[in-house]
N, C-alpha and C positions, 0 to 999 in steps of 0.2 A: 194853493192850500198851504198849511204848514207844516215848515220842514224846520228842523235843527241840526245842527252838527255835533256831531258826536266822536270821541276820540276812542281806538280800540289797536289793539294788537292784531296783526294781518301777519298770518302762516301760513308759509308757503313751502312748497318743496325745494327752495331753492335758500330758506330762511325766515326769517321772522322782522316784521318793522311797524313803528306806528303808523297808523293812518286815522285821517277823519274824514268820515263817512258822512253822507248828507241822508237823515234819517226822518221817517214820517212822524206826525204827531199824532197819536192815541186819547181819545179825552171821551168821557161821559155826556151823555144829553138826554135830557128829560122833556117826553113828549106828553102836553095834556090838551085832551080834545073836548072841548063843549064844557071846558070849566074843571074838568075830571083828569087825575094823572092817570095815561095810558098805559106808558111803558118810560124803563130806560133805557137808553140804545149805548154802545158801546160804537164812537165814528171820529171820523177826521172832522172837525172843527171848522167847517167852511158848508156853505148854501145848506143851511140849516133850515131854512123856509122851503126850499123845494125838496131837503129831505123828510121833514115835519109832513106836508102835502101829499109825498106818493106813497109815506106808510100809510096816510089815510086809504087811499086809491087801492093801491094794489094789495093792500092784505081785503079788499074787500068792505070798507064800513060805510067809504059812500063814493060817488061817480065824479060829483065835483067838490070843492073845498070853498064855503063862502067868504073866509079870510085866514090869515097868517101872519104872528107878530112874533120875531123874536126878541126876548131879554138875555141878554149873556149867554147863557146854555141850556136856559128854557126858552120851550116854541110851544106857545099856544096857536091852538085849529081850532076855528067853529067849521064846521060842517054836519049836511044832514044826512044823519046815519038811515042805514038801508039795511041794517043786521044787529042782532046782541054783539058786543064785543066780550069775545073770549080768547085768551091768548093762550098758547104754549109755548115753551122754551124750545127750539134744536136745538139738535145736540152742537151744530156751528157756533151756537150761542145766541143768534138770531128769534125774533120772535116770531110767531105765526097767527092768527086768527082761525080758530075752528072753523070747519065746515069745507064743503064742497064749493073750490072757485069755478066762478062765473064762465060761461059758456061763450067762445068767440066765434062772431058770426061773420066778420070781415071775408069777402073775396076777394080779396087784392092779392097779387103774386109776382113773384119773383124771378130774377134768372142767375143761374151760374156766378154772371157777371159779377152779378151784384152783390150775392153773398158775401164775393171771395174781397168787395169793397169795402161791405163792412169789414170783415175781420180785420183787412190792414189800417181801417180806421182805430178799434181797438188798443192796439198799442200805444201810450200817453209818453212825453217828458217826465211824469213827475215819477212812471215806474221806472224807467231808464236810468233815473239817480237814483232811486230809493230802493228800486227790487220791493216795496213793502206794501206795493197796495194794488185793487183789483180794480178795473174799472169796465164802465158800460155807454157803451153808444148808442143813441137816439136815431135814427132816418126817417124822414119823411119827403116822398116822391123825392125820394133817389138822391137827398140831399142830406149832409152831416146836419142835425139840427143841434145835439148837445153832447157834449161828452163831460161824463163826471168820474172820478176818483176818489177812495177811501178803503180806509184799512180793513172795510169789512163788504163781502160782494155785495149780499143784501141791499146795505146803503147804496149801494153806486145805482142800482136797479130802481131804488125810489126815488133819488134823487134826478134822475131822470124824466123817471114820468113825473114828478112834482114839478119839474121845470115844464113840461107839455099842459098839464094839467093847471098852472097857474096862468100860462099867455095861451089859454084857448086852444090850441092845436088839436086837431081828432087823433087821436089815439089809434084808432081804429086803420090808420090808414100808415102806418108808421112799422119800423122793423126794430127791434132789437136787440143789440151786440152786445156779451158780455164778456169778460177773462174767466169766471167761474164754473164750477162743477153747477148742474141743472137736475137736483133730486125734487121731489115733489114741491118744497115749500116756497122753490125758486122760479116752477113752473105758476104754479100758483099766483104769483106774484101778476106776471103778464097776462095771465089771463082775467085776471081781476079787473087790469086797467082796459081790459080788452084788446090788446097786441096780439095779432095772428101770427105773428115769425119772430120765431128767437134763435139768433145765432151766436154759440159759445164755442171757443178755443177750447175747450175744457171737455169730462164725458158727462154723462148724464146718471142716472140712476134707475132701477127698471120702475119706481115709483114716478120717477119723473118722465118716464117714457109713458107710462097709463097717464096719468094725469094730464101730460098736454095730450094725447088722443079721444079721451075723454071729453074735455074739453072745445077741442076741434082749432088747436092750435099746432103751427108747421114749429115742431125742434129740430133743429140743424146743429150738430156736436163735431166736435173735431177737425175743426173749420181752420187749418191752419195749412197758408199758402196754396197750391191747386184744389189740394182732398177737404173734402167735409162728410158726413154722412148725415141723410134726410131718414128721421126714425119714424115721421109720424105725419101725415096729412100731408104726401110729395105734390098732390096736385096741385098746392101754391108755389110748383117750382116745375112748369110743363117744360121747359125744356129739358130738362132734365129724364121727365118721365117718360118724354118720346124717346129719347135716345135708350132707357131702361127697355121698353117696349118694342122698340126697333133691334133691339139687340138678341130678344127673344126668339130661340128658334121657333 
């Protein structure tokens, strides 16, 4: 992705000195779907065809994408729409698509194990230099399939499933890692593309807590090193739930 360097004053308690920072790039893109300007997103400047693709996806407007062309920093989507498109603004800045997302019906489950796998996949190089950006890992059957970065979480979350969504992958059978906070419009997201397990470093919100339950989607927050906490649908994590159950007098 793109990085720049940047020169600044570094204070410290021991004094003051220049340094240059290796800093992320922030840039605009304009999404239009089926001929029509959607939205402008606010993202890091790289796999703009898989992030174009999974805002389709996961705000909900259709299941697959029939193609994707980018020009400079427009990305045109044809795809067949499955809803009115209506958007709101969060207040993250991110956009959202009205309505109630889509219901996940995946049984596929998880262990411990694996959770604590993803999370340590979560961690990128590019945040390691930069500190500036949030990112989201893909799994399928128990394997890293993508991992993407950008200055806004949202983006990391589409650009993901736009990568599964564009080489075929079922969705359905796949885990999701992210570095972000999980309030409703992030739950929403995964459940749209149909992802039964979402695991964030980050907490959640109690909107985001109804939302993936409603849904019938597993959130796993606070997933960092041994601890995590399963808020919602533990039975796609049975080890866990025997041990909860075993533990009850």
């Amino acid at each position: 992705m793109d990085i720049v360097c940047r020169s600044g004053i570094q204070v410290t308690g021991e004094g003051a000195r220049t340094v240059h920072d290796d800093i992320i790039v922030e840039d605009h893109v304009r999404l239009f779907l089926n001929g029509e300007c959607l939205a402008a997103l606010v993202a890091s400047p790289d796999r703009l065809d898989d992030l174009a693709a999974g805002f389709v996806v996961c705000e909900g407007l259709a299941d697959t994408v029939s193609s994707v062309n980018v020009s400079g920093k427009d990305v045109y989507v044809t795809a067949p729409l499955g809803r009115d498109v209506r958007l709101e603004m969060e207040s993250s800045g991110g956009y959202r698509v009205l309505g109630e997302p889509r219901k996940v019906t995946s049984s596929i489950t998880v262990t411990a194990e694996t959770i604590r796998a993803v999370t340590a996949a979560i961690e990128s190089d590019t945040w390691r230099r930069t500190g500036g950006v949030h990112c989201s890992v893909l799994f399928c059957d128990g394997k890293l399939v993508t991992r993407a970065c950008d200055v806004g979480r949202h983006n990391t979350v589409d650009k993901v499933v736009g990568y599964a969504t564009l080489r075929g992958i079922d969705r359905s059978t796949c885990i999701l890692g992210c570095t972000g906070r999980q309030p409703a419009g992030m739950v929403a997201k995964a459940a749209n593309a149909g992802i039964p397990i979402v695991i964030s470093r980050a907490a959640s919100t109690d909107r985001g807590i109804l939302t993936a339950e409603q849904a019938g989607l597993t959130l796993v927050c606070f997933s960092r090193g041994e601890r995590f906490t399963i808020y919602t649908h533990p039975e796609r994590v049975p080890d866990i739930l025997a041990a909860v159950k075993k533990a009850q007098p």
